[in-house]
C-alpha positions in Angstrom: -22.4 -24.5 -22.6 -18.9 -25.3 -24.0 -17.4 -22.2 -22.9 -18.9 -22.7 -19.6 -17.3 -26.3 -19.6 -13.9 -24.7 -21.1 -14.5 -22.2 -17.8 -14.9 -25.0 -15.3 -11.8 -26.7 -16.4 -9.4 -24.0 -16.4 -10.1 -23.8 -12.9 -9.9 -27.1 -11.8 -6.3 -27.3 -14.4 -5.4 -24.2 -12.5 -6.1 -25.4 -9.0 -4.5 -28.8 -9.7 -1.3 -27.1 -10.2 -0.7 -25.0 -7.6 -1.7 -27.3 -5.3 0.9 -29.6 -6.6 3.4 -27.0 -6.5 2.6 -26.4 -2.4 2.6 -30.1 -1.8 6.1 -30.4 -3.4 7.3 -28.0 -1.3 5.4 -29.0 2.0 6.7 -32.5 1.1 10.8 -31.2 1.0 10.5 -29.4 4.2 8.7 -32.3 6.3 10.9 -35.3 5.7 13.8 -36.1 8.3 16.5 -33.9 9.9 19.3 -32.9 7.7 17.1 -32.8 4.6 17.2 -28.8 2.7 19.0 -27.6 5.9 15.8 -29.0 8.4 18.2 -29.3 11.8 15.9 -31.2 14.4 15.5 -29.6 17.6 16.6 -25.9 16.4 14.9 -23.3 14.4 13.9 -26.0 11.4 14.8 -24.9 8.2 17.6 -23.1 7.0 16.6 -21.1 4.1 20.6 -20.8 2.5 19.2 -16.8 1.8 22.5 -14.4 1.8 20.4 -12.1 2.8 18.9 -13.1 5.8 20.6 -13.3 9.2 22.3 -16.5 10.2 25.2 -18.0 12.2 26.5 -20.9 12.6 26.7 -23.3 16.2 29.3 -24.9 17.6 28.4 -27.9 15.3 28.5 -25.7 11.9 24.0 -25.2 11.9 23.3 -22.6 10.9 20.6 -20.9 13.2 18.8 -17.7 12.8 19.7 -14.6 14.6 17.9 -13.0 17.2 14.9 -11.2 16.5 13.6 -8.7 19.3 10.1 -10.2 20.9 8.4 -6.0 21.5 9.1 -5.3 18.0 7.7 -8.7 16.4 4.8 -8.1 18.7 3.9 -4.5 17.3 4.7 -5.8 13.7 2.0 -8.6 14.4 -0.3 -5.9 15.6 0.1 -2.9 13.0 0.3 -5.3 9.9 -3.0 -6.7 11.6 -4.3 -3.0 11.6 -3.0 -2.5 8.2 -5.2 -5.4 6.9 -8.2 -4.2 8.9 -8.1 -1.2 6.6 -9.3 -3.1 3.8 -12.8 -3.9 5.0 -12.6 -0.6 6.3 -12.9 0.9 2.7 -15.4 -1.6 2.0 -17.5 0.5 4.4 -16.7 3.6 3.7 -17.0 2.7 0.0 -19.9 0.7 0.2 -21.8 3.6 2.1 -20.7 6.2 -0.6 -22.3 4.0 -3.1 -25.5 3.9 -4.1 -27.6 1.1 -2.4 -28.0 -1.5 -5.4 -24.0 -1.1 -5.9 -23.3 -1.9 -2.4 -23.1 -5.6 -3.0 -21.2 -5.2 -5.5 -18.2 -2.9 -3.6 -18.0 -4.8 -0.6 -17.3 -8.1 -3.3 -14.7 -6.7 -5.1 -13.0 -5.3 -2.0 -13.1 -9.2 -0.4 -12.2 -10.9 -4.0 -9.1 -8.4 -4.2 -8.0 -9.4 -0.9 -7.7 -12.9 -2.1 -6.2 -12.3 -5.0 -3.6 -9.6 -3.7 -3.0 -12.0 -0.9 -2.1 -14.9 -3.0 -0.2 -13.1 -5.9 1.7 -11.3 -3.6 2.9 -15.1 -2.6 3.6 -16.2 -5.8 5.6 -13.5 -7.4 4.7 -10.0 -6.0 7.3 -10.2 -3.0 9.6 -10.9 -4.6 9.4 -8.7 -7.5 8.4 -5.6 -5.2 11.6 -6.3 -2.5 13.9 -9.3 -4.0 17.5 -9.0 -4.1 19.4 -6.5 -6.8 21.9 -8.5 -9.1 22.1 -6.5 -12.4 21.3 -3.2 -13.8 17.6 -4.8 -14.5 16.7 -4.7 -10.5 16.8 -0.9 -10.9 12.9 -1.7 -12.3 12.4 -4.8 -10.4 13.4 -7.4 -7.4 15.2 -10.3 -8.7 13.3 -13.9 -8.4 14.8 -15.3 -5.8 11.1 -14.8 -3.4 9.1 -16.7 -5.7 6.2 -18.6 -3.7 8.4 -16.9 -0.4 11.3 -18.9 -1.4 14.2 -18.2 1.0 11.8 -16.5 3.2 12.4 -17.6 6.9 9.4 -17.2 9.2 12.6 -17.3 12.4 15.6 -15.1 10.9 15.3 -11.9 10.0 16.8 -9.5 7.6 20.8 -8.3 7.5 23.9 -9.8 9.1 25.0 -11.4 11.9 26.9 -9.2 14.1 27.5 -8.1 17.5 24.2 -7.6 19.9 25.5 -5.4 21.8 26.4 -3.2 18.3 23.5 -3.0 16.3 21.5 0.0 14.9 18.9 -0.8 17.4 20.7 -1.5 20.4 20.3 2.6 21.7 16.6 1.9 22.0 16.4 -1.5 24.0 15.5 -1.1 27.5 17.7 -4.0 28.6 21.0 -5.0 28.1 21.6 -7.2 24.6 22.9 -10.3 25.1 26.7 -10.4 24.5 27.1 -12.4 21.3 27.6 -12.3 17.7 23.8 -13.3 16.7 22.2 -9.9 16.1 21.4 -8.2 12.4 23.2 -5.0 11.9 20.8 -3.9 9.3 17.1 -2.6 9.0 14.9 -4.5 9.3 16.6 -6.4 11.6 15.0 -7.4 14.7 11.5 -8.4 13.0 11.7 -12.2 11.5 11.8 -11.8 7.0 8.6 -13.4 6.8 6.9 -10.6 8.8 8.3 -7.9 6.4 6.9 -9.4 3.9 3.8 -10.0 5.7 3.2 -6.4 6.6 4.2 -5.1 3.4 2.0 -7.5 1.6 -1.3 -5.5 3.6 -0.4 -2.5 1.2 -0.1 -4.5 -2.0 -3.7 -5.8 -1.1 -5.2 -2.2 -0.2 -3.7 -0.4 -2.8 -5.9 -1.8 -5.9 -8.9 -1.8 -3.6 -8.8 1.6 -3.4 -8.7 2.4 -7.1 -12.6 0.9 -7.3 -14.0 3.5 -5.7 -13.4 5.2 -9.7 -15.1 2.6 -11.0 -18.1 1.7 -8.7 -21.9 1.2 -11.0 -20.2 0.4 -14.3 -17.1 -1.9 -14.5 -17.7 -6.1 -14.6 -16.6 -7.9 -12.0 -14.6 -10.3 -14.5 -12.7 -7.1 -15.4 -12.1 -5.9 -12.5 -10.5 -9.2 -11.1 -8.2 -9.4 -14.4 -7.2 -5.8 -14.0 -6.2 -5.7 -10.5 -3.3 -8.8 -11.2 -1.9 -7.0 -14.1 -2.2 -3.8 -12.5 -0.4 -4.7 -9.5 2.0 -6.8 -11.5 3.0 -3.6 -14.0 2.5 -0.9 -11.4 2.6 -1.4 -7.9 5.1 -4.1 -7.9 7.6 -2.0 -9.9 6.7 1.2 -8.2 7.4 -0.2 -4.8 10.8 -1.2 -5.7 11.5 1.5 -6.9 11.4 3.5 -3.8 11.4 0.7 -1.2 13.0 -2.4 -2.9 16.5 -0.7 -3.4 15.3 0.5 -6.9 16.5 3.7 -8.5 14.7 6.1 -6.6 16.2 4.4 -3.9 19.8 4.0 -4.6 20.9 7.0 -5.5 20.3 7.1 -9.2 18.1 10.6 -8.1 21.0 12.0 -6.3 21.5 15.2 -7.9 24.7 16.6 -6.2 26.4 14.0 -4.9 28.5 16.3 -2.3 25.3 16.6 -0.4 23.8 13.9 1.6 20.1 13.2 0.3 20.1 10.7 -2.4 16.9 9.0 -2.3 13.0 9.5 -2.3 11.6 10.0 0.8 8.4 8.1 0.9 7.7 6.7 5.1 4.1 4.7 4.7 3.3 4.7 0.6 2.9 8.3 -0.3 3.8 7.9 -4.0 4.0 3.8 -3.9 0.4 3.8 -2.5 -1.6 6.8 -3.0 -0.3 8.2 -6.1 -0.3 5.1 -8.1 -4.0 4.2 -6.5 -4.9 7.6 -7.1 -4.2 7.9 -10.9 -4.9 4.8 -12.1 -8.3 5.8 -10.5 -8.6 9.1 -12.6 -7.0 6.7 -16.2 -10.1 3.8 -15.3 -12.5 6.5 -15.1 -11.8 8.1 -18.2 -11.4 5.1 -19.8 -14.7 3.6 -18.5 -16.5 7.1 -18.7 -19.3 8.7 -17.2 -22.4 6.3 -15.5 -25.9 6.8 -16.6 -27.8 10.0 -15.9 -24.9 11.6 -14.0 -26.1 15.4 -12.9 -29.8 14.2 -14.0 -30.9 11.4 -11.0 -30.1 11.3 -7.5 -26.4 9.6 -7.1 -25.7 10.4 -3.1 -24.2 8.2 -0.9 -26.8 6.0 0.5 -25.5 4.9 4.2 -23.5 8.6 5.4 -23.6 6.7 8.8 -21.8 4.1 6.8 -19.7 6.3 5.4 -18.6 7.7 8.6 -18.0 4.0 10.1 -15.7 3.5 7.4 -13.8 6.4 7.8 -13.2 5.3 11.3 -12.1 2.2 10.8 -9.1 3.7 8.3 -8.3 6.2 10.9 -7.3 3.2 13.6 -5.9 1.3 10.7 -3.7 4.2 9.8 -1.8 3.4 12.9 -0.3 -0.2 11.3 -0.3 1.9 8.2 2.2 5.0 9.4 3.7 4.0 12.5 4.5 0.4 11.8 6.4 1.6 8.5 9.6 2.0 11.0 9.2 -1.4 11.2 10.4 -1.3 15.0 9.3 0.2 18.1 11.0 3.8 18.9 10.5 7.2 18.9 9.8 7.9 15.3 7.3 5.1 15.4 5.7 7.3 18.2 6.3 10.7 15.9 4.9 9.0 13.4 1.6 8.0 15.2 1.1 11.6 16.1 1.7 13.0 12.9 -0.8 10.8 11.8 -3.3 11.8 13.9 -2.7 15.6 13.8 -3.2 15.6 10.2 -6.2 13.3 9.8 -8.0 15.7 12.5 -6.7 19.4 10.4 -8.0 17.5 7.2 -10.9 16.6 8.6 -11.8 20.0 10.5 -10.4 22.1 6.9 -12.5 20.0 4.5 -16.0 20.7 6.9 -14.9 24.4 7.4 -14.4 24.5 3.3 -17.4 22.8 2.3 -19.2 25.1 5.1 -17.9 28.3 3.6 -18.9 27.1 0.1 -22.3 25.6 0.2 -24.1 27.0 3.7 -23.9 23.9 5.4 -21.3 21.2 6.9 -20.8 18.7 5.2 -20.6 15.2 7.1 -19.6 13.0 4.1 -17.2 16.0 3.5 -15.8 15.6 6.9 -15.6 11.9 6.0 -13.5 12.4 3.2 -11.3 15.3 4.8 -10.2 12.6 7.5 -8.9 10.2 4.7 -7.6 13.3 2.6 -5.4 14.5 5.9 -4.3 10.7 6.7 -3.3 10.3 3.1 -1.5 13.1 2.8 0.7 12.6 6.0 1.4 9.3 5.0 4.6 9.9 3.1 6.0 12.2 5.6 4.7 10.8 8.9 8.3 9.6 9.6 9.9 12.9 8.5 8.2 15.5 10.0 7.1 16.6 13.3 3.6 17.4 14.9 3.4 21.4 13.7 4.6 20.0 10.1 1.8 17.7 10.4 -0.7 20.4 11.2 0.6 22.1 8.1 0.4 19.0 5.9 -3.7 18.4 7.2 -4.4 21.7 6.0 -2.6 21.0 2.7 -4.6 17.8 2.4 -8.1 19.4 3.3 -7.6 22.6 1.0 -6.0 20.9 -1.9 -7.8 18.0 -1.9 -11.1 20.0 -2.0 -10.0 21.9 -4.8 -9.1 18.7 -6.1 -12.5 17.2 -5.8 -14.2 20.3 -7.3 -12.3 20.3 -10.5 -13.4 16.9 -11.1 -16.9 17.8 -10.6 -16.6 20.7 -13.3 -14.6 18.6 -15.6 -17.2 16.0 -15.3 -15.0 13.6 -15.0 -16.8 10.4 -13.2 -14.5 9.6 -10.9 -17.4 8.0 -8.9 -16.1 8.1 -4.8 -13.5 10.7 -5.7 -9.9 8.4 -5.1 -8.2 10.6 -7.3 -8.4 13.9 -5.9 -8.6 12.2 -2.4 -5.8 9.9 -2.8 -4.0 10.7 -5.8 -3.6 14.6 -5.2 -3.5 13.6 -1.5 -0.3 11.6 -2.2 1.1 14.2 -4.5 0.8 16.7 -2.3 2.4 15.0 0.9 5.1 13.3 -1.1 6.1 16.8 -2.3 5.7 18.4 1.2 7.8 16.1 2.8 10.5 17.7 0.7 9.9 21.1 2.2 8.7 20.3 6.0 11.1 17.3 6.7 12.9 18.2 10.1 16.0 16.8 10.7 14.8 16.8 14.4 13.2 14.1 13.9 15.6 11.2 13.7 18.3 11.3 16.0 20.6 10.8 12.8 19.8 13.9 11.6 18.1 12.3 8.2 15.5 13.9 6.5 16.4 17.5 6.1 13.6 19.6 3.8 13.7 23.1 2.3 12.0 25.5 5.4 16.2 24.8 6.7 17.4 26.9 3.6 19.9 24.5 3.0 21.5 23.2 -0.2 20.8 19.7 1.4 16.8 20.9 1.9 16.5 22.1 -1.6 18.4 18.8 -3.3 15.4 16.8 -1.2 13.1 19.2 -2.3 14.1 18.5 -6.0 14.3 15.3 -5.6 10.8 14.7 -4.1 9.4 16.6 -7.2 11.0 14.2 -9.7 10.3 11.3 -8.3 6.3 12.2 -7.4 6.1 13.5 -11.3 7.4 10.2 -12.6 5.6 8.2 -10.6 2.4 9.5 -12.1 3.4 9.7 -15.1 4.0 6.0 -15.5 0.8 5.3 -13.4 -1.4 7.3 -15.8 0.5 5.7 -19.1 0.6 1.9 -18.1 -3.3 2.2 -16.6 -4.3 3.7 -19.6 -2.7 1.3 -21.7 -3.6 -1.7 -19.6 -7.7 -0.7 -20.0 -7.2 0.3 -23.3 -6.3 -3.1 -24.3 -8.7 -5.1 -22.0 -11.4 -3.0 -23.3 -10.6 -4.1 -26.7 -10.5 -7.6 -26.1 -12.7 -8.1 -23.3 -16.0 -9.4 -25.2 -18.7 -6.7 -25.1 -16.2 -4.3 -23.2 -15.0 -4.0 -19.7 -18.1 -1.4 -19.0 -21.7 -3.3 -17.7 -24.7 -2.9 -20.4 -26.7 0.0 -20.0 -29.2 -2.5 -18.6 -27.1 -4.0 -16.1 -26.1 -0.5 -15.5 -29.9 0.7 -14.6 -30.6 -2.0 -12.3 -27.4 -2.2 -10.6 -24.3 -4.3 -10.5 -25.8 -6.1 -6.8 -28.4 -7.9 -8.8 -26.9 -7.8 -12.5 -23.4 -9.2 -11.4 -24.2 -11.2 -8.1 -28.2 -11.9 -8.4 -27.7 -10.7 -4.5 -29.0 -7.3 -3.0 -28.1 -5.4 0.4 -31.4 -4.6 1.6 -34.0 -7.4 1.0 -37.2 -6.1 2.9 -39.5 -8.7 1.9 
């Protein structure tokens, strides 16, 4: 009763505070004009952000540059899609489960959304894509985003500039205003708060996908505690590295400087998404171990309609996921949405063909699982390559990520809905393709130029895809293990469900709620 009581407090402490917190700040920003840069009449608040676009008015305001109405629109949209995706797992999951589980995998996926949402408000932005001061923002963003700090919902990214100048401009149907008021940088023509927005739908999927590992055996306490550190140690760093201006994103990799690459290419989340989701996956089930009576009672999916639902529902989402990654409307975000779909429908047709070939019958969950395999696998070079590189890639995805799946199963490692050799190898696999398949026919630029060119410039990438992939799983694998390791010590009774718990399921045992009450 008095660690109940203890409970109940913390929360309402908890609550008390942050609440304060947002009031404080609701209560600065709604007083009179002139007050933290409010300018009555205009665009409201001035957020002071050096790195956001502003100009000043013939009376020194300082008012937001112009942002470009088609591409705010399809950022709306695709980070809308992106979200969607989340719930989408919940189904595909939730149908792979068994039924007395079901509960429990659609909760976790809608408690993670929550929680991703809201940390990634407090402190996740801006550790995953703040500004880079000192050698230390090689690891991670500075803390100048906390609680969106400086984050304009009206201005966008870059600095002010010509309109008629801008990186953009080539792909505007109509003539740009003549005036100083546009961003000359990416992403420019979107406002900040919509970056963060969208990029905030993959910091939410991410550690939802890493419970397919650990579906009929990990508490739900655990698995709430997990996810914030998780994200907080490896998705927030990960993501700056490679998208935040972090070292595998300003040239630290560059391994012959005479030659143009320099960075990690990674389009939609290749290594920040799937190979960190992926591995941790494999670490938590290794950690957890295997469930009850695995390979002696029936464990198949109990909804394949569900299942295939699900898979759906990622398939349309993939289209926020991939194509909205350019951030803008052009014509890589229309390469990229082909791409997309080319691979999903070679993984898909290569995993049923494989699991034909090796057990006498197609395999519908199978083809289930090749579509994710094939849209995972693209995702890192959807923006690199072009549609017969994205065949090549689907069959990659479907005949890797197979093999994948089987060595699991002879290892006996319980890896329960398969995220590692789905996802993890998935991301692995594409983030090194990308390296040999990138066409620099893609982008008018002439950016992303892989190995099949026989170039010095195609090998460097190549190299440099290898290095960065490796690391990135090596630091998943190390900080997950260490991160259950630890909570597994200290977590009273274990992060793992009782045997009993475990026999009845988590539905009733963790919720005191079922899926299918008949009665």
């Amino acid at each position: 009763m008095q660690k109940k009581k203890l409970y109940i407090l913390a929360i309402i402490v908890t609550f008390a505070l942050v609440s304060t917190t947002a009031m404080t700040q609701a209560y600065a920003q709604s007083i009179s004009d002139g007050m933290d840069g409010y300018v009555k009449g205009t665009s409201g608040i001035y957020t002071g952000n050096p790195h956001e676009c502003w100009y000043p008015d013939e009376d020194g305001n300082m008012l937001p540059c112009r942002i470009d109405t088609g591409d705010t629109a399809w950022m709306l949209t695709a980070t809308s899609f992106v979200l969607l995706m989340s719930p989408g797992v919940a189904v595909f999951y939730g149908g792979l489960a068994r039924s007395k589980n079901s509960v429990n995998v659609f909760g976790m996926t809608l408690v993670i959304m929550g929680i991703a949402a809201v940390q990634w408000l407090a402190f996740g932005y801006t550790l995953a894509f703040g500004p880079n001061y000192e050698a230390g923002n090689a690891f991670y963003g500075a803390w100048d985003y906390a609680g969106f700090n400086g984050v304009s919902h009206f201005a966008p990214l870059g600095s002010p500039g010509s309109c008629l100048d801008t990186w953009s401009a080539a792909y505007q149907m109509n003539q740009m205003v003549d005036a100083e008021q546009c961003s000359q940088d990416w992403p420019g023509t979107i406002p900040h708060m919509l970056f963060a927005a969208f990029q905030g739908t993959f910091a939410i999927i991410t550690p939802i996908l890493i419970i397919g590992a650990v579906v009929d055996r990990m508490k739900f306490s655990a698995v709430i505690i997990f996810v914030i550190v998780w994200s907080t140690f490896v998705y927030y760093p990960v993501a700056h590295w490679i998208w935040g201006g972090g070292f595998m994103g300003d040239g630290t990799l560059d391994l012959d400087p005479s030659l143009s690459p320099s960075f990690l290419l990674d389009f939609a989340g290749g290594s920040v998404v799937h190979i960190t989701c992926g591995f941790a996956a494999l670490a938590a089930a290794l950690v957890l171990g295997r469930r009850m009576g695995l390979g002696k009672v029936p464990m198949e999916p109990h909804n394949i309609p569900m299942v295939v639902l699900g898979a759906g529902i990622l398939w349309f989402g993939w289209f926020g996921f991939n194509p909205g990654s350019q951030v803008m409307v052009d014509g890589v975000t229309a390469s990229a949405w082909m791409a997309t779909n080319i691979s999903a429908g070679m993984g898909t047709v290569t995993w049923v063909l494989l699991s034909w070939a090796h057990t006498g019958k197609p395999s519908i969950v199978g083809a289930a699982t090749g579509t994710i395999a094939g849209l995972g696998t693209i995702t890192p070079a959807s923006g690199w390559v072009g549609p017969m590189g994205a065949l090549i890639i689907g069959i990659a995805a479907g005949s890797i990520c197979y093999g994948a799946v089987a060595l699991k199963n002879a290892k006996k490692w319980d890896d329960a809905l398969d995220v590692w050799g789905v996802h993890g190898m998935g991301g692995l696999t594409g983030t090194i393709l990308v390296g040999t398949l990138a066409s620099p026919h893609v982008w008018d630029t002439g950016d992303g130029i892989g190995a099949w060119t026989g170039t010095a410039e195609g090998m460097e990438q190549q190299a440099i895809q290898v290095i960065g992939a490796l690391t990135v799983v090596g630091y998943t694998l190390a900080v997950t293990l260490a991160i259950l390791k630890v909570m597994d010590a200290i977590w009273p009774g274990g992060i793992r469900v009782t045997p009993r718990e475990e026999e009845i399921g988590l539905d009733l045992a963790q919720h005191g709620e079922r899926s299918y009450v008949n009665e």
